[in-house]
Each structure stands twice: as structure tokens, then as C-alpha cells.
Backbone of each chain as ProteinMPNN parsed JSONL, in Angstrom:
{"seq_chain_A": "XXXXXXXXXXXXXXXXXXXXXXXXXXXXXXXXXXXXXXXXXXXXXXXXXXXXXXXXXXXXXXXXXXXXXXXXXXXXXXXXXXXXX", "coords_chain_A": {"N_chain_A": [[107.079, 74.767, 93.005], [105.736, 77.795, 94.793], [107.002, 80.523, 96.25], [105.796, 83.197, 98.216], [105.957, 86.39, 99.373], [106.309, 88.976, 101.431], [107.205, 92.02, 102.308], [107.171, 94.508, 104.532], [107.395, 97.713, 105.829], [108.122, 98.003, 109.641], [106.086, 98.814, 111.81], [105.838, 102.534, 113.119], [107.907, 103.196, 111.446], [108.567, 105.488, 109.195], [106.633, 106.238, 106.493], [107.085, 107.102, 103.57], [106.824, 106.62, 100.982], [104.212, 105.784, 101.12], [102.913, 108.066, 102.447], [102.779, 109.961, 100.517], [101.219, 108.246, 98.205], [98.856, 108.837, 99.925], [99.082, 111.2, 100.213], [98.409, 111.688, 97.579], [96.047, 110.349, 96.152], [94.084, 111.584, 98.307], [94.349, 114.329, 96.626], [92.833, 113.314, 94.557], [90.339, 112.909, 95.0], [89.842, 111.164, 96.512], [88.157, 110.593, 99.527], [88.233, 109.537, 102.948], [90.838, 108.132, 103.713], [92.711, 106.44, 105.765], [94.899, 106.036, 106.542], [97.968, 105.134, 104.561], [99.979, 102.332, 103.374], [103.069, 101.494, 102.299], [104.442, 98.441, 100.654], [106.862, 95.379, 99.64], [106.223, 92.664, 97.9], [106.944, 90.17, 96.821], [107.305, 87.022, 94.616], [108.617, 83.753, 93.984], [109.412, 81.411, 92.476], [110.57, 78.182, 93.139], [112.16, 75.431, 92.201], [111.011, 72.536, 92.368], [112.839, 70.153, 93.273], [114.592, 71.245, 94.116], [118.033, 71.906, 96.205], [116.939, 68.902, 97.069], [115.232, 69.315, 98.571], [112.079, 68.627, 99.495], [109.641, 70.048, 101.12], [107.027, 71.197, 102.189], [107.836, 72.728, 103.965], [110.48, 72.778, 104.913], [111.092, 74.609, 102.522], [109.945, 76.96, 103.061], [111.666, 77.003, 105.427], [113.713, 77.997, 103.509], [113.225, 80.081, 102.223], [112.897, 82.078, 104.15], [115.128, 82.356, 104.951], [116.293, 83.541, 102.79], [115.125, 85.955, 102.934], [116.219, 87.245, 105.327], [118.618, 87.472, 104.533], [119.104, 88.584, 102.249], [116.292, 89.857, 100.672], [114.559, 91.393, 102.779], [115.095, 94.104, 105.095], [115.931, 93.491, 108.249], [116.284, 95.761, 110.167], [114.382, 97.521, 110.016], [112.267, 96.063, 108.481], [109.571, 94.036, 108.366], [109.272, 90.436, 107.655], [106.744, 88.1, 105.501], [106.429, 84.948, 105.061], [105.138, 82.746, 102.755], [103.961, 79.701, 101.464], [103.163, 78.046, 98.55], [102.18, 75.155, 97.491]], "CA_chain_A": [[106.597, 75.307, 94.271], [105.814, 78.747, 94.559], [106.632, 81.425, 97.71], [104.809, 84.372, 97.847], [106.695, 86.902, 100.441], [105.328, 89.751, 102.04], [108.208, 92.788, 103.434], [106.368, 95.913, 104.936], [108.159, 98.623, 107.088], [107.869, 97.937, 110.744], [105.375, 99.935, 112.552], [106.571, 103.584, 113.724], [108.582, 103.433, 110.239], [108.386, 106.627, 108.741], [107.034, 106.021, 105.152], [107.133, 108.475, 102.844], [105.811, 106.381, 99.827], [102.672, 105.642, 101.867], [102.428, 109.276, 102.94], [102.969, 110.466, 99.07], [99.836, 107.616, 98.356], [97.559, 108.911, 100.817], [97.851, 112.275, 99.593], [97.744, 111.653, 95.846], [94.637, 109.662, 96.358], [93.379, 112.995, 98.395], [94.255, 114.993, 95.621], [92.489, 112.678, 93.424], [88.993, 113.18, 95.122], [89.158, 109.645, 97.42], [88.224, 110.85, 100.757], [88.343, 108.657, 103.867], [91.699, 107.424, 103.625], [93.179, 107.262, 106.824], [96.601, 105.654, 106.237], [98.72, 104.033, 103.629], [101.833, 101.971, 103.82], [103.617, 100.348, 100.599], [105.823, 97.515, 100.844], [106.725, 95.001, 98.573], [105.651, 91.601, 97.303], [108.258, 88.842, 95.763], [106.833, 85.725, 94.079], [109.484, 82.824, 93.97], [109.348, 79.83, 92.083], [111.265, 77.358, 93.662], [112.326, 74.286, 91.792], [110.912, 71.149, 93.326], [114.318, 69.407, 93.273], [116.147, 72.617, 94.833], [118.525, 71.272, 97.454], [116.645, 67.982, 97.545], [114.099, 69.35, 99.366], [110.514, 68.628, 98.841], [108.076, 70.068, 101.443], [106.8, 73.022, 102.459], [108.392, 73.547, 105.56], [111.9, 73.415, 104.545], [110.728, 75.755, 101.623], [109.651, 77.932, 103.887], [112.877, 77.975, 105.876], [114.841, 78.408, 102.896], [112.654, 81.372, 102.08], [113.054, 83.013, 105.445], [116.523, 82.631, 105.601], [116.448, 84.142, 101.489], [114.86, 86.961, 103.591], [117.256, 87.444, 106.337], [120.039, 87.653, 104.027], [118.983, 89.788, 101.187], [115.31, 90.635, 100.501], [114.268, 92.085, 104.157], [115.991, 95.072, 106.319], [115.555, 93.504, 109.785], [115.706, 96.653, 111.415], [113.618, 98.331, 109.657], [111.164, 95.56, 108.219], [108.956, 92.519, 108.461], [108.4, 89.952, 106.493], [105.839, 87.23, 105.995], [106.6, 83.858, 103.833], [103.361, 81.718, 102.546], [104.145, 78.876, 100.471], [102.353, 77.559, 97.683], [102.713, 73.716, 96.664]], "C_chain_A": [[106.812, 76.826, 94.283], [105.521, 79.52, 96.085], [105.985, 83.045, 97.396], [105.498, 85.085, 99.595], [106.245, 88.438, 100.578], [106.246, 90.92, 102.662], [107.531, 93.823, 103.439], [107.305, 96.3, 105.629], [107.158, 97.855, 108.416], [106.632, 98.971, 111.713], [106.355, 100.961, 113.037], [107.438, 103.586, 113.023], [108.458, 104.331, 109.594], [108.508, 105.941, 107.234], [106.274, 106.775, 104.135], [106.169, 107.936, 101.392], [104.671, 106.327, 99.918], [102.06, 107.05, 101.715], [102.26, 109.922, 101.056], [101.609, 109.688, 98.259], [98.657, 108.209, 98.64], [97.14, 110.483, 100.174], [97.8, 112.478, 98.002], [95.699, 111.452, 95.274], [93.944, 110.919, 97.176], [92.985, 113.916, 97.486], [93.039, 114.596, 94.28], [90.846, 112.845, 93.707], [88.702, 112.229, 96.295], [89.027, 110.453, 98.66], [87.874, 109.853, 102.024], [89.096, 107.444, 103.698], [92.563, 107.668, 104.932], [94.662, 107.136, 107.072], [97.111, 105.122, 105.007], [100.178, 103.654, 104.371], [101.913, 101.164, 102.66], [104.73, 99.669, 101.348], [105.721, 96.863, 99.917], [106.455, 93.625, 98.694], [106.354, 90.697, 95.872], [107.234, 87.58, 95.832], [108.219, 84.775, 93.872], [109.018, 82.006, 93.778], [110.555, 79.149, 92.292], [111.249, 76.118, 92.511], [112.007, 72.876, 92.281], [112.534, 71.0, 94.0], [115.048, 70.075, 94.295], [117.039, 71.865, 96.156], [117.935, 69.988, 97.523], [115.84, 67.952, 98.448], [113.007, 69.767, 99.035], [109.147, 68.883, 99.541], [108.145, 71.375, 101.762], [107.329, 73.625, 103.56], [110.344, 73.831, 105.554], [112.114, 74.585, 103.122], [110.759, 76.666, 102.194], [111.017, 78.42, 104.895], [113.945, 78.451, 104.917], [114.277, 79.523, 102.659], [112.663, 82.276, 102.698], [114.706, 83.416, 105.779], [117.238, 83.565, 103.896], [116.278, 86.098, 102.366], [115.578, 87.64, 104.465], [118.595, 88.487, 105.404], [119.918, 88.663, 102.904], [117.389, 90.71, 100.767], [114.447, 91.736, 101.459], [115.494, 92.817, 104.549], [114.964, 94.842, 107.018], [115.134, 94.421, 110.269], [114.554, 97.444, 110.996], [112.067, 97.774, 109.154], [111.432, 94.223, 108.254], [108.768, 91.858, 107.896], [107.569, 89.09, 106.717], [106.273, 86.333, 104.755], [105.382, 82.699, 103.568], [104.061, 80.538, 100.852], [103.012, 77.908, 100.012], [102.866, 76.122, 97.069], [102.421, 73.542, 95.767]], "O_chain_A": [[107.887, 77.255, 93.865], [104.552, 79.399, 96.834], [105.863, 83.698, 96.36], [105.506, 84.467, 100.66], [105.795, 88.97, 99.564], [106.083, 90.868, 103.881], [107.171, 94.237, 102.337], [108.105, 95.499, 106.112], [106.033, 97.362, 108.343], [107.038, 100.046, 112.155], [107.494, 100.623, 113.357], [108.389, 104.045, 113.655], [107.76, 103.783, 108.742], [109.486, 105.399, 106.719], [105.061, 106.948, 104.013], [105.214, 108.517, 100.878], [103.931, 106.722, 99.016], [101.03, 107.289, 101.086], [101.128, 110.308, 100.764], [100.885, 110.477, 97.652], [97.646, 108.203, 97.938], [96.063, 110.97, 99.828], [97.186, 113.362, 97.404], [94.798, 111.963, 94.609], [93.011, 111.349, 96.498], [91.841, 114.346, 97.341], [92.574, 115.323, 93.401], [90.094, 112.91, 92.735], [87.68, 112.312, 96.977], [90.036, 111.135, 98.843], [86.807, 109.302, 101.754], [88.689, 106.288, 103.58], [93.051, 108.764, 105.207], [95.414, 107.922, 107.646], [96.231, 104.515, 104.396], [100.959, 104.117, 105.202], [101.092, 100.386, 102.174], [105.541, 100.032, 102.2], [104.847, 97.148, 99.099], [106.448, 93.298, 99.881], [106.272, 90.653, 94.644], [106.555, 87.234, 96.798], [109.087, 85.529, 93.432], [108.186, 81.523, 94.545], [111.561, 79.487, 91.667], [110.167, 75.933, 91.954], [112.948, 72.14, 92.574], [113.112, 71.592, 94.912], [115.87, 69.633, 95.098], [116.394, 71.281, 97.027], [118.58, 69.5, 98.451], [115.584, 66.962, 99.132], [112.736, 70.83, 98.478], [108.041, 68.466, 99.197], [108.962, 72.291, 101.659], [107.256, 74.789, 103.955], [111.093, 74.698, 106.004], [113.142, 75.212, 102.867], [111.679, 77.443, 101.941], [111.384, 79.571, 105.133], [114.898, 79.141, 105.28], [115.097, 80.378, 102.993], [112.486, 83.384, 102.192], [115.261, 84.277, 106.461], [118.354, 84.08, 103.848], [117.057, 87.051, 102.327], [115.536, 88.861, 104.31], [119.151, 89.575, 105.558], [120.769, 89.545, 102.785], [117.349, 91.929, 100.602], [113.819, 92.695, 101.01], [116.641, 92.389, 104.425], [113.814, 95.276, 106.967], [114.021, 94.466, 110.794], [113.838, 97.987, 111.838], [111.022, 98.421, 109.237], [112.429, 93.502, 108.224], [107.872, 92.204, 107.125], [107.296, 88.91, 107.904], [106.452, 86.815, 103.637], [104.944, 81.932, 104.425], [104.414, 80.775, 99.696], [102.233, 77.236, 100.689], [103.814, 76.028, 96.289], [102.796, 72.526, 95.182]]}, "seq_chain_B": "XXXXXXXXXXXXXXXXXXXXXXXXXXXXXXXXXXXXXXXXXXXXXXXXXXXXXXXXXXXXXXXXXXXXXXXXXXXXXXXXXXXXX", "coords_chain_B": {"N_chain_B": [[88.268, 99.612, 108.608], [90.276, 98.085, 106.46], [91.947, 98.222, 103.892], [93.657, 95.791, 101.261], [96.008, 95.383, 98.599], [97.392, 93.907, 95.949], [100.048, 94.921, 93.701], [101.209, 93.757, 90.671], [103.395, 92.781, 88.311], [102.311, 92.004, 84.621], [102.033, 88.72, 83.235], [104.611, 88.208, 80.656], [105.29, 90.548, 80.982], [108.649, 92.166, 81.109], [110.92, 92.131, 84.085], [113.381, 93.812, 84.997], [113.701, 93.776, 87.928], [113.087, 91.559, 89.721], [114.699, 89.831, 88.328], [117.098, 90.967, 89.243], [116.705, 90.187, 91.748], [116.954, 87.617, 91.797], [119.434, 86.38, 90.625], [120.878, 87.417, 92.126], [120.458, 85.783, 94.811], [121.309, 83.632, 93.741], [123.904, 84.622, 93.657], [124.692, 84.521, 96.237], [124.48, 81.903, 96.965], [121.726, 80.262, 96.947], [120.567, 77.675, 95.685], [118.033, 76.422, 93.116], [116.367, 78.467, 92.681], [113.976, 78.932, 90.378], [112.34, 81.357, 89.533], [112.046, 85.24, 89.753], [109.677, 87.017, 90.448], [109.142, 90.831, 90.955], [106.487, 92.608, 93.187], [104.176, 95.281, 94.377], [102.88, 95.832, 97.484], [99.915, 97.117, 98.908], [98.995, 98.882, 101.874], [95.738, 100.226, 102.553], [94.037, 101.924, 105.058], [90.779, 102.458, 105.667], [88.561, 105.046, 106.498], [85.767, 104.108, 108.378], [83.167, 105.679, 108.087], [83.744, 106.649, 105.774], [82.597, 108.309, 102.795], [80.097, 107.609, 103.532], [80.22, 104.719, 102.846], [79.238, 101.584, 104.062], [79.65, 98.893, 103.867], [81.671, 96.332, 102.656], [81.859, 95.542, 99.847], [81.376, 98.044, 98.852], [83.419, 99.23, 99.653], [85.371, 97.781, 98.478], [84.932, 98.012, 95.809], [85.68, 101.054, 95.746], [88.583, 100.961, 96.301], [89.166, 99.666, 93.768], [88.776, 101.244, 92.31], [90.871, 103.306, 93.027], [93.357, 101.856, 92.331], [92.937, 101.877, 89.095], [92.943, 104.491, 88.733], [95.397, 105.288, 90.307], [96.697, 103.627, 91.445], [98.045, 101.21, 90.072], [99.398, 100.456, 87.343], [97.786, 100.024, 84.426], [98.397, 98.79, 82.038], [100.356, 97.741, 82.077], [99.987, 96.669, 84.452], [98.904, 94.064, 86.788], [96.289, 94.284, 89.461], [95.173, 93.477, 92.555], [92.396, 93.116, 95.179], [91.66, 93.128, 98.075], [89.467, 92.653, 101.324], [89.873, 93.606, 104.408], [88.042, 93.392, 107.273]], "CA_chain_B": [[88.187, 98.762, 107.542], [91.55, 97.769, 105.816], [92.09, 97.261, 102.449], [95.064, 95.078, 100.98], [96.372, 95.972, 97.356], [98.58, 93.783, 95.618], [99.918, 95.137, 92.41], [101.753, 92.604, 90.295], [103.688, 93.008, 86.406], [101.257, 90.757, 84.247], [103.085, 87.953, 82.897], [105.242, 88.414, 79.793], [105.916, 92.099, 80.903], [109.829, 91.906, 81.895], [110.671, 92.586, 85.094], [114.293, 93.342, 86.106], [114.031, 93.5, 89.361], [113.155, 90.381, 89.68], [115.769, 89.165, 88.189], [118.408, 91.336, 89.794], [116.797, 89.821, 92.991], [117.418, 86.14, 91.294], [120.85, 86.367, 90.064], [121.538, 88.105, 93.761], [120.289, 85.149, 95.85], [122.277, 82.664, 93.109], [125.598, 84.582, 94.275], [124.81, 84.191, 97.706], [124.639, 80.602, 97.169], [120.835, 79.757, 97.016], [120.013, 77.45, 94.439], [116.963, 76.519, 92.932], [115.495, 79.273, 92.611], [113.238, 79.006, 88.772], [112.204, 82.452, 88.675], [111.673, 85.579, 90.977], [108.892, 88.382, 90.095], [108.595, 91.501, 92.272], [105.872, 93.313, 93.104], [103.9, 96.024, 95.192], [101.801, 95.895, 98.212], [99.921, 98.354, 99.421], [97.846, 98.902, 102.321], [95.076, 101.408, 102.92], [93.121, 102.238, 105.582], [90.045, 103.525, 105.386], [87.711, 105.299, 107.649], [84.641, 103.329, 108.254], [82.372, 105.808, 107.429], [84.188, 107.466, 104.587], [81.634, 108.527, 101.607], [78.918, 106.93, 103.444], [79.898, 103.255, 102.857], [79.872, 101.042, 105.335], [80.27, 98.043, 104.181], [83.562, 95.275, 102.205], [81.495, 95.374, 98.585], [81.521, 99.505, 98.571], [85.203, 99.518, 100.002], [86.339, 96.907, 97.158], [84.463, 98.98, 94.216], [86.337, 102.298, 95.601], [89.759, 101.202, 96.397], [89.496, 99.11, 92.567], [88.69, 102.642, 91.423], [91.767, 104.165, 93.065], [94.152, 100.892, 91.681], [92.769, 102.087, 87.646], [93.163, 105.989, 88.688], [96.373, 105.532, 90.722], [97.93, 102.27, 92.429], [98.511, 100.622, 88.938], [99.562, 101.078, 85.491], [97.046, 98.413, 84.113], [98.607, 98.633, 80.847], [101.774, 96.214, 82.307], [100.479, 95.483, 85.696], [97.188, 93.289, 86.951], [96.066, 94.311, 91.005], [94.301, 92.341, 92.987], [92.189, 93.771, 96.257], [91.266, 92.427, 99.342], [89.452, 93.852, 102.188], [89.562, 93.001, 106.089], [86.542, 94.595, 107.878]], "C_chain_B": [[89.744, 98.906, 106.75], [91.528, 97.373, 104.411], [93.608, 97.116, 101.712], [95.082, 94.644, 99.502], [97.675, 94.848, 96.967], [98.524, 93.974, 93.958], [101.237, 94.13, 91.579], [102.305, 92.844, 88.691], [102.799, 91.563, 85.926], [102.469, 90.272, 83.201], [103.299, 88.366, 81.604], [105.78, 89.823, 79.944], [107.849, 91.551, 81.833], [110.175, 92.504, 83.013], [112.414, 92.266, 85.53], [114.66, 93.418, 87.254], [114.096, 92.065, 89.575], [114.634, 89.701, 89.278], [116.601, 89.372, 88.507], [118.298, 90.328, 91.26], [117.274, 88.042, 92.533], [118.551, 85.756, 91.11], [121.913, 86.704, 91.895], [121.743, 86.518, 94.421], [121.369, 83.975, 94.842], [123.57, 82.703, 93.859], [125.489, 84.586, 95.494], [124.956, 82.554, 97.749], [123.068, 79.76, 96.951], [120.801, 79.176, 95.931], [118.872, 77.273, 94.679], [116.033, 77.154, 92.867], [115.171, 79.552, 90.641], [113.264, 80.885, 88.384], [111.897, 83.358, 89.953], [110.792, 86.968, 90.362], [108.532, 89.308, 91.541], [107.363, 92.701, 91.941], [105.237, 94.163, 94.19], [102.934, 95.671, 95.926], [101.458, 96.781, 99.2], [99.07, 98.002, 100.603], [97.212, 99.794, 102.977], [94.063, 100.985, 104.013], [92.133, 103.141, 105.731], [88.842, 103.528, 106.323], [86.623, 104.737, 107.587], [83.401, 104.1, 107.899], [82.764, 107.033, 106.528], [82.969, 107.652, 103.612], [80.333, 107.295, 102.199], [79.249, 105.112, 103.616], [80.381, 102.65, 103.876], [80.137, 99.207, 104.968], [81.621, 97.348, 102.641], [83.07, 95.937, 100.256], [82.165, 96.929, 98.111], [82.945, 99.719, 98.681], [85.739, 98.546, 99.112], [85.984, 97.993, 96.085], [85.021, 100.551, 94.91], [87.724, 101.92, 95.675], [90.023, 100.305, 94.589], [90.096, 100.645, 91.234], [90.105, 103.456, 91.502], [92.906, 103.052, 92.529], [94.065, 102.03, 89.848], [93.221, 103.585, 88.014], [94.534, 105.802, 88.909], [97.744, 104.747, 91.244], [98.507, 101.508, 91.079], [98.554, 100.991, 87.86], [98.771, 99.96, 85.109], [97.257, 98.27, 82.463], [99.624, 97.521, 80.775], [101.562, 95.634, 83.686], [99.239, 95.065, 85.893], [97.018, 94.061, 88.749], [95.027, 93.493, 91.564], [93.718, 93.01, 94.625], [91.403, 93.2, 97.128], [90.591, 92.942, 100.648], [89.185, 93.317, 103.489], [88.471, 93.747, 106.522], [86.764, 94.324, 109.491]], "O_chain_B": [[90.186, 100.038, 106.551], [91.121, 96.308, 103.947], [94.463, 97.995, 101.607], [94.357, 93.729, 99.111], [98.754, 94.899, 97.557], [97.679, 93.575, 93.157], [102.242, 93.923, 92.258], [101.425, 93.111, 87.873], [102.646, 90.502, 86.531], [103.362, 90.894, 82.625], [102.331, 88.945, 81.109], [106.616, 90.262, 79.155], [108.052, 90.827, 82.807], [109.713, 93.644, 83.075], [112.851, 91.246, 86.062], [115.8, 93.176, 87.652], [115.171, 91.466, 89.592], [115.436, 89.164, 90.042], [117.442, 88.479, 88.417], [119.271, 89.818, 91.816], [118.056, 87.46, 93.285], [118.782, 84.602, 91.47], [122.972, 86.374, 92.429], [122.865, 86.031, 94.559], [122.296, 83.503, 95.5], [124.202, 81.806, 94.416], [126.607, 84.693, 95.998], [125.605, 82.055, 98.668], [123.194, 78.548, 96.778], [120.977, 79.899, 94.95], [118.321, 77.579, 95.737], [114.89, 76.706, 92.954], [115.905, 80.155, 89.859], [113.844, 81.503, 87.492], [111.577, 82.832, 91.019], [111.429, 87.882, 89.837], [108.017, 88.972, 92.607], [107.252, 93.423, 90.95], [105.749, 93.84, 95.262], [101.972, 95.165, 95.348], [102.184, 97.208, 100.098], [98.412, 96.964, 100.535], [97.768, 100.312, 103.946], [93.384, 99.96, 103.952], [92.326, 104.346, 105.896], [88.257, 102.558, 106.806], [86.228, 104.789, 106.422], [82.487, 103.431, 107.417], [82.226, 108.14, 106.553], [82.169, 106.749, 103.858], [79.815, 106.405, 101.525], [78.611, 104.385, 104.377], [81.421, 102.855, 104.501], [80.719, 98.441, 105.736], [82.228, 98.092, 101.872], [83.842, 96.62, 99.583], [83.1, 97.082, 97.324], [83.582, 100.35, 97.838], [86.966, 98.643, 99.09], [86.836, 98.744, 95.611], [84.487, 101.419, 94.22], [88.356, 102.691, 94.953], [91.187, 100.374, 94.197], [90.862, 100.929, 90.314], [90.551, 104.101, 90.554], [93.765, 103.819, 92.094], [94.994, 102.769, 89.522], [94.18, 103.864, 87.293], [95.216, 106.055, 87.916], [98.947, 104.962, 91.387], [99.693, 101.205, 91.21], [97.797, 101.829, 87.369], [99.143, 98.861, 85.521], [96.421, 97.732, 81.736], [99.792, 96.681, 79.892], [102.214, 94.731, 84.212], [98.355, 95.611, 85.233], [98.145, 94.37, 89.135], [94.138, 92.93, 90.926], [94.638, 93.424, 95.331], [90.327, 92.753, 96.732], [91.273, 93.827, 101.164], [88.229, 92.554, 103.626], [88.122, 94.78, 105.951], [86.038, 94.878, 110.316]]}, "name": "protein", "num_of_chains": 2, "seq": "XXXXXXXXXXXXXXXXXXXXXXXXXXXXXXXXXXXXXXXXXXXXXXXXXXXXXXXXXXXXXXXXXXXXXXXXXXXXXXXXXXXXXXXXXXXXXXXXXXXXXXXXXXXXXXXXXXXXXXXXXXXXXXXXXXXXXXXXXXXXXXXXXXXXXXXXXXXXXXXXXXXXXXXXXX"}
């Protein structure tokens, strides 16, 4: 089983990699770019078996609570968890 | 018009992040976790009538263009692009 996780800055996040993006891609010739924002993108393969749990919805909370605890800053960002069976 | 960038290490390239983030969630206690690959997601917005185009086809074939120029190394990573309208 495979999660696919989603952490972006929060809106009104000041982000500098975005802003460093937008104007590379200026530099570069692209014109009509009106924002960027980078965040990142974790793939997790889960083990069927894991814990003894086999559906997608307790996947999903173990994935959210993976999030909580180490891959997401709450205050600062969001995430999104999509699981793949 | 929105367009949604994910850039990804293509498989066999090593990736330790990933694995720092794998070994992490272990010592927290998570098991089952097989494998964990990380990667980037970007997302641009772009003015609707930037260079003329107005519509998803034109805004995929320019932001692919700025992935090969700028969002990816496509020598170790694959991207993949998506576009909301």
C-alpha cells in the first residue's frame, strides 16, 4: 500500500524558494508567472501487514499522525494524505 | 490557471532523504513502513493570458518546458505536470 503525502507552506507563509522559482523562470524568458510555492512530496510504502492493519482508512490515519509527528510543521504547514491500495 | 509540478528521483537513483525520513519514523515507533522516497512539489501560477495562451494544452507544453530548463534535473529525476484551469 502506497501513501502519497502532500506538505506545502500555509498561505501568508513567506517562501523564499517559491520567490527564488518565480524569478529564475523570469530570468529564463517564461513570462506570465504570477506565483510559485514549493513544498514537498513523500511517497510511503506501507507494508500491508504493518500493525495488522489492512484498509485504507487506518492507513491514512497512521499517515496523518506520521505527519503530525515528524514530516509536517503544523504551524507553519499543511498537509494532504491520499492513499493508494 | 494553476499548474501542479511534481518532481520525483527516478527509481534506482538513491535518495537519502528518504531514508533519513524512514529510519526517523522507525525511532519514533512507526512500523511498517517498506520504503519512503521524497520528493518536490511545485506550484505555479500562471496568468491566464500570459504569451497569448489561453488554454490547459499550451500551459502543459510551457510549464514541461520550464521542468527540462529549470524545475528538474532529468538526468536523476522524472516530473510529472498537471494543470487546473
Amino acid at each position: 500500500m502506497r501513501a502519497r503525502v502532500h506538505v506545502t507552506l500555509k498561505p501568508g507563509v513567506l517562501d523564499p524558494q517559491g520567490k527564488a522559482i518565480a524569478h529564475a523562470l523570469e530570468a529564463l524568458g517564461f513570462d506570465g508567472v504570477a506565483d510559485v510555492r514549493q513544498g514537498k512530496y513523500i511517497e510511503i510504502d506501507l507494508e500491508d501487514g504493518g500493525s495488522g492493519e489492512g484498509n485504507a482508512g487506518a492507513a491514512e490515519a497512521r499517515v496523518s499522525e506520521m505527519c503530525e509527528k515528524l514530516l509536517a510543521n503544523t504551524v507553519i504547514e499543511n498537509y494532504r494524505v491520499e492513499i493508494d491500495s
